[in-house]
C-alpha positions as CSV (number, residue, x, y, z in Angstrom):
1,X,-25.6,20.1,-5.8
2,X,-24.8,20.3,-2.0
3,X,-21.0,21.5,-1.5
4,X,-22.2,23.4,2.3
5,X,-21.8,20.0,4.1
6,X,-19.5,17.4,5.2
7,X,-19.1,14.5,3.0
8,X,-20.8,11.1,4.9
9,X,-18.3,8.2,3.6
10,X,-20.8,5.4,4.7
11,X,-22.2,6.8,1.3
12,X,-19.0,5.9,-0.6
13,X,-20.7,2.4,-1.9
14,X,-21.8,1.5,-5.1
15,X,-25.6,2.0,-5.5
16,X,-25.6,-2.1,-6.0
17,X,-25.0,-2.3,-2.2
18,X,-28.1,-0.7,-1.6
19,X,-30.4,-2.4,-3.5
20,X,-28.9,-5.8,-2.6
21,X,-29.4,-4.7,1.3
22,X,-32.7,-3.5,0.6
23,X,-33.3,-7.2,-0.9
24,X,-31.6,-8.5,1.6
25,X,-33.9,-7.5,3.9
26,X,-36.8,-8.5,2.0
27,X,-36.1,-12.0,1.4
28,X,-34.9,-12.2,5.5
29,X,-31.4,-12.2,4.9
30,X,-30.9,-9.6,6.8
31,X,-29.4,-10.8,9.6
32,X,-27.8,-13.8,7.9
33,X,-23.9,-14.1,8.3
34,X,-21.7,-13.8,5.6
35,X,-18.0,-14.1,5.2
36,X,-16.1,-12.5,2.3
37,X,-12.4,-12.1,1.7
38,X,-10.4,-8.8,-0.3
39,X,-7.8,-10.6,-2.3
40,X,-5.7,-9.8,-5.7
41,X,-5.3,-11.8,-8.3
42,X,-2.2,-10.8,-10.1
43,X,1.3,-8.5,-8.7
44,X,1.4,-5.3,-10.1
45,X,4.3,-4.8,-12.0
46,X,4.8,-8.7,-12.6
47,X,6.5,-8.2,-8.9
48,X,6.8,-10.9,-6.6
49,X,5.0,-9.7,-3.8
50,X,2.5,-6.8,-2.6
51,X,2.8,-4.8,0.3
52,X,-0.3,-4.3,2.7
53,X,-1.6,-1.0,3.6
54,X,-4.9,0.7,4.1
55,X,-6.1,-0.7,7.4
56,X,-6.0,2.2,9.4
57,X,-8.4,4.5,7.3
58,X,-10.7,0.7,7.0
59,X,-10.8,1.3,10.5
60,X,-11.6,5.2,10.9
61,X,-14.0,4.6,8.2
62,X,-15.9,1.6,10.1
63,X,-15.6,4.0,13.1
64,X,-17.7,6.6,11.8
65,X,-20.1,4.6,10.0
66,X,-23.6,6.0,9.9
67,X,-26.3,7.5,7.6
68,X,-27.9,10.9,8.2
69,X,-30.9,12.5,7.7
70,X,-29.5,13.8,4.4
71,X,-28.6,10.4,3.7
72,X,-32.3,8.9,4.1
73,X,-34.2,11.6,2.5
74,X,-32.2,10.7,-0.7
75,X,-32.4,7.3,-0.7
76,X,-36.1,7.9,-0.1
77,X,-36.4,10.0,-3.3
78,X,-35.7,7.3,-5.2
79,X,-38.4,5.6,-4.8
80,X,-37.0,1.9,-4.7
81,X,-36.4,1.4,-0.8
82,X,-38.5,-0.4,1.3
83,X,-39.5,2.0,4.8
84,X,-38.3,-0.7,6.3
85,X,-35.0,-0.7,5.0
86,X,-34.8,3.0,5.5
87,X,-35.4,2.9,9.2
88,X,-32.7,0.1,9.8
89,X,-30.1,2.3,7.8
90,X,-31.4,5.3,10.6
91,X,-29.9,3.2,13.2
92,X,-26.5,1.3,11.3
93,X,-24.2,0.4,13.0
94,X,-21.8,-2.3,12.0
95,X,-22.0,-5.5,14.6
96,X,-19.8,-7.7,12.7
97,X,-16.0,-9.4,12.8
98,X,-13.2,-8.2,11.0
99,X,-9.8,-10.0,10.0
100,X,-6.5,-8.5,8.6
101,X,-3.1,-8.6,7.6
102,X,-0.9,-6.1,9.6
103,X,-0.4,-2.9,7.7
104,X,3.3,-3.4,5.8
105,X,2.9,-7.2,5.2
106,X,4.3,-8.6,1.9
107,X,1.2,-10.3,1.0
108,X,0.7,-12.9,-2.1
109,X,-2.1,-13.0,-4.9
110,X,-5.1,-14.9,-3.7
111,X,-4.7,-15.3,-0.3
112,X,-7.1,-12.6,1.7
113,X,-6.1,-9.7,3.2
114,X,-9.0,-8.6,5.2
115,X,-12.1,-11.0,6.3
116,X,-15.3,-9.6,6.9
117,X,-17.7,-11.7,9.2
118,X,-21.4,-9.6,9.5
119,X,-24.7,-10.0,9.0
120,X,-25.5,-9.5,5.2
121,X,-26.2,-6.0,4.7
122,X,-23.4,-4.7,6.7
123,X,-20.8,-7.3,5.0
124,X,-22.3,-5.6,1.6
125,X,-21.9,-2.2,2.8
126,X,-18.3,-2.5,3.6
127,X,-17.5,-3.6,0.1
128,X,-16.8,-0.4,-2.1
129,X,-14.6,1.6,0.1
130,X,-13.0,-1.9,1.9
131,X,-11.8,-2.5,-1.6
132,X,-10.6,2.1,-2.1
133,X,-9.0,2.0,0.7
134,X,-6.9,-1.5,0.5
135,X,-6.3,-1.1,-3.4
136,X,-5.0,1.8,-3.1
137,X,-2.5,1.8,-0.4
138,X,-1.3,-1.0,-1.2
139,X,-0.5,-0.1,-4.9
140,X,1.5,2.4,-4.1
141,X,3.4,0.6,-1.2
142,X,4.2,-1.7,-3.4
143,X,5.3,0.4,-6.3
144,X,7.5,2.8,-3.9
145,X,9.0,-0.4,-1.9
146,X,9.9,-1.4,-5.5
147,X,11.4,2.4,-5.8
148,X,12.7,2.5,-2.1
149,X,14.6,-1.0,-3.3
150,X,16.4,0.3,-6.4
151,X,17.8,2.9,-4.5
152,X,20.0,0.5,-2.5
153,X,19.7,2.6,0.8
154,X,19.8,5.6,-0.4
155,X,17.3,8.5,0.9
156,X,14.2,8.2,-1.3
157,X,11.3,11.1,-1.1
158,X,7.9,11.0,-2.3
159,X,7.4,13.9,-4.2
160,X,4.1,13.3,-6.1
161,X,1.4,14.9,-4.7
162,X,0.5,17.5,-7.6
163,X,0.3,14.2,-9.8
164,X,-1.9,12.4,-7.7
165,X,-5.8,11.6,-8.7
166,X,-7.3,13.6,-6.2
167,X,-6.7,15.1,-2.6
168,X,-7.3,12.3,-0.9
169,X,-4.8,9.9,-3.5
170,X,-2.1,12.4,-2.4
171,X,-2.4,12.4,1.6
172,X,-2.7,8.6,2.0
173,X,-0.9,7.6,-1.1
174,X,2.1,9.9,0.9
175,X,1.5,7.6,3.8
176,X,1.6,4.4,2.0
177,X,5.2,5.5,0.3
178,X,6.3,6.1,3.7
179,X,4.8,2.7,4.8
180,X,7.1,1.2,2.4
181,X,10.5,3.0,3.0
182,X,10.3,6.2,1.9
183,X,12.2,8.6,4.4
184,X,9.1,11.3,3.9
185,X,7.0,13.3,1.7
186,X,6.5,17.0,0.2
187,X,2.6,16.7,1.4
188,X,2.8,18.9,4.3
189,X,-1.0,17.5,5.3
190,X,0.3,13.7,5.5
191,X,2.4,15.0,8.0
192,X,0.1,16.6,10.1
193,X,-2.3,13.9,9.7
194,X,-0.3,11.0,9.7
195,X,3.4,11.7,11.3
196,X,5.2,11.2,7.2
197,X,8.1,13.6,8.0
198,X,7.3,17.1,5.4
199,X,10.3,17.5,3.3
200,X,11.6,20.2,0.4
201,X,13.8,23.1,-0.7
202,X,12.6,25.2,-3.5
203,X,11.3,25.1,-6.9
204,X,12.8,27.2,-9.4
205,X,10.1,30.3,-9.3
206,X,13.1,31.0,-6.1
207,X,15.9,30.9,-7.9
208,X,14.3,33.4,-10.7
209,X,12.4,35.7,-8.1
210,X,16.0,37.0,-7.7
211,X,18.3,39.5,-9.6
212,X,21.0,36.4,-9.8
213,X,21.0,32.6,-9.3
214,X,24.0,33.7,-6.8
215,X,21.7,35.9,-4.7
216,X,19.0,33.1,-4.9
217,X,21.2,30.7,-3.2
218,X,22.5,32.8,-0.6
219,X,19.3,34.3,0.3
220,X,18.4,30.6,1.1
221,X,21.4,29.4,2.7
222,X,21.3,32.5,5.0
223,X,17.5,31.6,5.7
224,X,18.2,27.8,6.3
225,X,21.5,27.2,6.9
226,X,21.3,23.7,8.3
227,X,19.3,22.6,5.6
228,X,20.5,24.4,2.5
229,X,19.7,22.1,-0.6
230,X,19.8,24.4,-3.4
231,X,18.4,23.3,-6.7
232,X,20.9,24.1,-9.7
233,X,19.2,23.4,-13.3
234,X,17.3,26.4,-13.5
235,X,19.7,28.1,-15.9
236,X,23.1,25.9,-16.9
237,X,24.0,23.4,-14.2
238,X,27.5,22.9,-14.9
239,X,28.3,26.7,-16.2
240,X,26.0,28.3,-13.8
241,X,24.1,26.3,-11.3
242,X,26.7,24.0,-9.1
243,X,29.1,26.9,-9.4
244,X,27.3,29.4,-7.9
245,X,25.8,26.9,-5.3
246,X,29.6,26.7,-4.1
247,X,30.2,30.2,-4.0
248,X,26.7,30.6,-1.9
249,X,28.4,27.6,0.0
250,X,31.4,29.2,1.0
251,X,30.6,32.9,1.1
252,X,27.2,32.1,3.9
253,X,28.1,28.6,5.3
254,X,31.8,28.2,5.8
255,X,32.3,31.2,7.7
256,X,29.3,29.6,10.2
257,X,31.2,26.3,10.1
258,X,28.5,24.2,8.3
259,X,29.5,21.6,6.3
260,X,26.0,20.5,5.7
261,X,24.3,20.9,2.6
262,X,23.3,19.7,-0.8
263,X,22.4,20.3,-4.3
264,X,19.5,19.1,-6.2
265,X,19.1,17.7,-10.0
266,X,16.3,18.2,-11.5
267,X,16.8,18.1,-15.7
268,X,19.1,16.8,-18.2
269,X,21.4,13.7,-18.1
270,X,21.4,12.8,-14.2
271,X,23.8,10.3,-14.2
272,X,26.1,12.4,-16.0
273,X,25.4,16.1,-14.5
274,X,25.9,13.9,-11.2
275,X,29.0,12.7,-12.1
276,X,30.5,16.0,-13.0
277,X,28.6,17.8,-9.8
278,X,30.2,15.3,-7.6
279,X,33.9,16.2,-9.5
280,X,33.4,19.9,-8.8
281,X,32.2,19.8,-5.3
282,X,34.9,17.8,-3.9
283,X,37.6,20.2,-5.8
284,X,35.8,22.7,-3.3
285,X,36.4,21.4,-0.6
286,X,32.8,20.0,-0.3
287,X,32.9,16.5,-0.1
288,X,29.9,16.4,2.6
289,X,27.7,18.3,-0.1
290,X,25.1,16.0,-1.1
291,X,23.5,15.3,-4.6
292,X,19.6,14.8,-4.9
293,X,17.7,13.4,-8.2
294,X,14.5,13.8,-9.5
295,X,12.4,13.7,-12.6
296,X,10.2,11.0,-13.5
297,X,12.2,8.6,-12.1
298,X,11.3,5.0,-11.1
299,X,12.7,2.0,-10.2
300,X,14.6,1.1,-13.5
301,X,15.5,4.2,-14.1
302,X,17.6,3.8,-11.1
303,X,18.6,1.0,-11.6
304,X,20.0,2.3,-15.1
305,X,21.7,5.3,-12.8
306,X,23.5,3.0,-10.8
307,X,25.1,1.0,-13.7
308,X,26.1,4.1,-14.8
309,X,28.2,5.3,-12.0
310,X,25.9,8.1,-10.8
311,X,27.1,9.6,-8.1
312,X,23.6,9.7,-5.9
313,X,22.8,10.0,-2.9
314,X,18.9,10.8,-2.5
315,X,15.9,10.6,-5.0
316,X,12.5,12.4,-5.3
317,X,10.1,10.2,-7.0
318,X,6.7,12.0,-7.8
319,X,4.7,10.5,-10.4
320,X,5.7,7.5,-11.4
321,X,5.1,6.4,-7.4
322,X,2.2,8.3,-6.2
323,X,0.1,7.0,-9.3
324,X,1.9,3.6,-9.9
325,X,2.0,4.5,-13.8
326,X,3.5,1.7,-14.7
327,X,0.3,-0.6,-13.8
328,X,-2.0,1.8,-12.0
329,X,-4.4,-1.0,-10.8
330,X,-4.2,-2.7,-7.9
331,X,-7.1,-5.3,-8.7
332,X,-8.0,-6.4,-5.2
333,X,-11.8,-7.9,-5.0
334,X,-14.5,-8.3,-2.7
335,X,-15.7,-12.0,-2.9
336,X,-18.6,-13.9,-0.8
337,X,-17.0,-17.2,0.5
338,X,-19.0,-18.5,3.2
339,X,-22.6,-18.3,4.6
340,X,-23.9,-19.7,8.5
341,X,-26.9,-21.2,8.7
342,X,-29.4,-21.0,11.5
343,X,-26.9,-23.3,13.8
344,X,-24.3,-21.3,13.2
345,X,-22.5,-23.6,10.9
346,X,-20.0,-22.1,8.4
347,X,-21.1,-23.2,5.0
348,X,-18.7,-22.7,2.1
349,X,-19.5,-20.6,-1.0
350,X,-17.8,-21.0,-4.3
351,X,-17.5,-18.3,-7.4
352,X,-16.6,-20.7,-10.7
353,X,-15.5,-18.7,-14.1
354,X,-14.4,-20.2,-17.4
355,X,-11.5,-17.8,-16.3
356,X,-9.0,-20.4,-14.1
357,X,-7.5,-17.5,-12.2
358,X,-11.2,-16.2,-11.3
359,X,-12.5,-19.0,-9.5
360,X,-12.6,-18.2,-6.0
361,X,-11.1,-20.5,-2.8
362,X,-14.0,-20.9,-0.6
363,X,-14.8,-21.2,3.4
364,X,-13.7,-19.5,6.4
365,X,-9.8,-19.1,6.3
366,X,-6.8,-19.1,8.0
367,X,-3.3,-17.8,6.3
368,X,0.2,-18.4,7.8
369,X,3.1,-17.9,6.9
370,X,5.8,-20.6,7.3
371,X,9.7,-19.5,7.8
372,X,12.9,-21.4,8.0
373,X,14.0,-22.0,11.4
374,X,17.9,-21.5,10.7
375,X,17.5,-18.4,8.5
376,X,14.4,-16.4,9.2
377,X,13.6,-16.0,5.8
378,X,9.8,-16.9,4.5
379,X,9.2,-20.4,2.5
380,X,5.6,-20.2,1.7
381,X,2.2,-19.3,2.8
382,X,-0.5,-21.9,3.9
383,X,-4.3,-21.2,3.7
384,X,-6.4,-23.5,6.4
385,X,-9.9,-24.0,7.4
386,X,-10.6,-22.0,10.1
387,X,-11.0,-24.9,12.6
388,X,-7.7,-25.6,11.5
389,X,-4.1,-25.7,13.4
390,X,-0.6,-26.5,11.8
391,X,1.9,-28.6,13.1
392,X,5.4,-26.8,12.7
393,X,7.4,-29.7,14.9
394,X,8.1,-32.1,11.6
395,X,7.6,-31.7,8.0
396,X,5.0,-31.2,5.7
397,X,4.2,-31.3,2.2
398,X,3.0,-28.4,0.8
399,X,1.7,-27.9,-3.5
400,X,0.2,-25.5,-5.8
401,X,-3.0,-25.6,-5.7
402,X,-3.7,-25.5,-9.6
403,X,-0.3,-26.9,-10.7
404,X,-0.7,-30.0,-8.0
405,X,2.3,-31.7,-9.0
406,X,4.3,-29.2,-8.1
407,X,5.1,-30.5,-4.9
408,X,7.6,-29.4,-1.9
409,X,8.1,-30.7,1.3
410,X,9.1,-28.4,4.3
411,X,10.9,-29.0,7.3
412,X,12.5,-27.3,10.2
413,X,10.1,-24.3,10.4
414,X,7.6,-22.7,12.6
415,X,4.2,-20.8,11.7
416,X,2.6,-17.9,12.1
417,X,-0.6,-16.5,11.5
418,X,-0.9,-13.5,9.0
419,X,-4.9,-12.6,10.3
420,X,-5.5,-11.1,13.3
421,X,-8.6,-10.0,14.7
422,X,-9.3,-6.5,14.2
423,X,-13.1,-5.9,15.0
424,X,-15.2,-8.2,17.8
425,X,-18.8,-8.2,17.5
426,X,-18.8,-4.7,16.2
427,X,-16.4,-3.4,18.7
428,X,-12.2,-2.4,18.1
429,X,-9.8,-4.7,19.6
430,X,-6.9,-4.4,17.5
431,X,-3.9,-2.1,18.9
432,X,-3.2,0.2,16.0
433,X,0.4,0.3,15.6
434,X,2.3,4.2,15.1
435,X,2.7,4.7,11.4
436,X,6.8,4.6,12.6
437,X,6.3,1.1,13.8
438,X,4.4,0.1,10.5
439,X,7.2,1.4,8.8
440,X,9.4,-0.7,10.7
441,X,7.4,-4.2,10.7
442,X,7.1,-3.9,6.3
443,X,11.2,-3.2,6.4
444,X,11.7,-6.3,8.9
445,X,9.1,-8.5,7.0
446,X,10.3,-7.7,3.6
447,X,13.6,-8.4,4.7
448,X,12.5,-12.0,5.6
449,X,11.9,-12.4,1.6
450,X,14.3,-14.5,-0.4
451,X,16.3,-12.0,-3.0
452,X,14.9,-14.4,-5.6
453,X,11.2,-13.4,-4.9
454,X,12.4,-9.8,-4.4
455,X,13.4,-9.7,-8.2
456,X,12.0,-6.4,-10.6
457,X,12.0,-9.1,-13.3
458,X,10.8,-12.8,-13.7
459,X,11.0,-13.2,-9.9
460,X,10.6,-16.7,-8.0
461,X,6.8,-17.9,-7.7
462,X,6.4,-17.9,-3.8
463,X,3.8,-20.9,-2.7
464,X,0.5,-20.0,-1.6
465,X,-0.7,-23.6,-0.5
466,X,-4.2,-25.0,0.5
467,X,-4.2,-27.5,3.4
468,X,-5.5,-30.5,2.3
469,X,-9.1,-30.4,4.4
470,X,-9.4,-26.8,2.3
471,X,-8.2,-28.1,-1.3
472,X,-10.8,-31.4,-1.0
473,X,-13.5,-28.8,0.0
474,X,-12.5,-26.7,-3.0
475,X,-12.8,-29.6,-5.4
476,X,-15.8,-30.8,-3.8
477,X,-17.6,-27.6,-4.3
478,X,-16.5,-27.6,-8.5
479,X,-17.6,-30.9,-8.9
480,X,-20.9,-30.6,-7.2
481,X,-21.1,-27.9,-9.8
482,X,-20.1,-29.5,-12.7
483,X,-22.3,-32.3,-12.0
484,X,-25.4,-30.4,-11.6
């Protein structure tokens, strides 16, 4: 096995890809265009909304896309791939069109997130990581928005990058928890990479490298005395710990005239151990000191801190964010929706299942998003043909598409639309945003959700409508199938 060399991500696709582009090519399809959509299906966490994230590594993936010499000779070895097929991967490049939400988005189940619009075997070969890089992100946006949420504007940090799946899970998984709210991270390499502030104290291995917790904590407070957080669970908290953090306290930072610091919690009863710390630290005098929280935590268990008077005021979150435990799937797909013929008119394509929630809404789309015009706040979402315009100066009736009599009419609103163009013919027009302004856009736009769709539990079912030229299309397409 080869470890010497880079690792070429246009080889991160499922062997499927391959073959398909090789037959592709053989039955002269290769330069047919092809439209498919990345959607989910469900909310993880029976949530009522996802957050987008992902695009920027899409993008510095589709930037770099190529095979190698490497590359070829292996795909040569195996003996199923055409010459032909091996000299146009030589030369890839993608051509195509690209579509997407803005990065921080609350997206809904089933309407897409990215549109690809290529030739075939360059759709194809987008698929696998398209559908890494998308699912992932936004799983664990959505699960620390959730976190960031609970907290109630309190300082949440993502801690979890020695229980992340891999390297790579940590670094952008750090990312997508800032994305979402998260005021930074303890992966010093997101940072670099990225701009996700680099945050953190100590562990305990400081506290017992020293003759006494005493000497620990003032051998850290002289070394940082502007950011002295000083972890006190490593032997008794209340007998020990936070009693010895306020003698390091006022023996190293009062005579400098810093008022600044904090304690952390890292074991035992929080919400108790936080009450009592809080007690003790104002009897000295340090009412400014700050209380941190970790272990395991998530959003209920915060929620469950708060109803029991914790006194709080930041949380590490590790595991139970950077690996979204609780439903670690994100369950986004990769689905074929449209074909052009040789006039270059979009024909729509149709997956049917048994499985209701499986069957796919077909054609070239448009998603917008309408919002009330007196409070800002988002009503529904609107999926069009892509020939399509809405009208935002009346009403309109809008219904579920599977439940039609579940109808609503929608007035005083205007509309705007969630895709915008990302790639041109192969080429990058789309501004990418600084990871600080993503951060900002997901808090503004999640802020335009109702509190009822913003629920942990049993939260409102948002509307994803079909305009009515796209829902007769859809029907169309199931009846032509029935029928045959």
């Amino acid at each position: 096995m080869r470890t010497d060399r880079k690792l070429n991500m246009t080889m991160l696709c499922d062997f499927y890809e391959l073959t398909m582009g090789n037959g592709y090519l053989k039955a002269g399809y290769k330069d047919r265009i092809t439209y498919f959509d990345v959607y989910f299906r469900s909310v993880p966490d029976k949530g009522g909304f996802a957050i987008a994230a992902g695009l920027d590594q899409l993008i510095d993936y589709i930037e770099d896309l190529h095979f190698t010499e490497e590359d070829i000779a292996y795909l040569r070895n195996r003996n199923i791939f055409c010459e032909e097929f091996l000299d146009y991967l030589k030369n890839f490049k993608f051509t195509g069109d690209i579509y997407a939400v803005p990065e921080g988005t609350p997206v809904f189940p089933k309407e897409p997130m990215v549109v690809v619009r290529a030739p075939a075997i360059e759709a194809q070969l987008l698929e696998t990581f398209t559908l890494l890089t998308i699912n992932h992100q936004s799983l664990v946006a959505t699960k620390a928005n959730r976190i960031v949420r609970a907290a109630k504007g309190k300082a949440v940090m993502e801690f979890g990058s020695r229980r992340a799946q891999g390297s790579a899970a940590a670094i952008d998984g750090a990312r997508a928890a800032y994305i979402a709210g998260c005021v930074g991270t303890a992966c010093t390499i997101s940072d670099e990479l990225y701009g996700t502030p680099a945050l953190g104290t100590m562990a305990h291995a400081w506290v017992q490298m020293f003759d006494s917790e005493y000497d620990a904590f003032c051998a850290y407070c002289r070394t940082y005395p502007t950011n002295a957080v000083l972890l006190v669970d490593t032997y008794n908290t209340l007998k020990s710990g936070i009693p010895n953090a306020i003698r390091a306290f006022n023996d190293v930072l009062k005579p400098l005239g810093i008022t600044k610091c904090g304690i952390r919690l890292d074991s035992g009863d929080i919400a108790y151990l936080s009450r009592k710390a809080r007690e003790m630290l104002d009897e000295a005098g340090w009412t400014s000191c700050t209380i941190t929280v970790s272990n395991s935590l998530d959003e209920y268990l915060i929620q469950d801190l708060w109803l029991q008077d914790a006194k709080i005021d930041a949380f590490g979150v590790g595991e139970r964010m950077i690996t979204a435990r609780s439903e670690p799937v994100f369950g986004g797909v990769y689905k074929l929706v449209a074909v052009e013929d040789e006039k270059g008119t979009v024909i729509p394509k149709i997956k049917i299942s048994e499985n209701v929630g499986k069957i796919t809404t077909p054609h070239f789309k448009k998603l917008w998003r309408f919002y009330g015009r007196d409070t800002g706040k988002a009503i529904a979402d609107y999926l069009s043909v892509y020939d399509e315009t809405v009208d935002d100066s009346g009403t309109k009736m809008i219904f579920d598409p599977e439940a039609t009599w579940k109808r609503k009419e929608v007035y005083d609103f205007f509309a705007r639309e969630l895709l915008v163009p990302i790639y041109r013919g192969g080429k990058l027009v789309y501004q990418r945003p600084s990871i600080e302004e993503i951060r900002a856009y997901c808090a503004e736009q999640v802020d335009t959700l109702w509190d009822e769709v913003k629920r942990f539990d049993n939260p409102h079912d948002y509307y994803v409508d079909l305009s009515e030229k796209l829902y007769r299309i859809k029907m169309d397409l199931l009846n032509e199938n029935n029928n045959s």
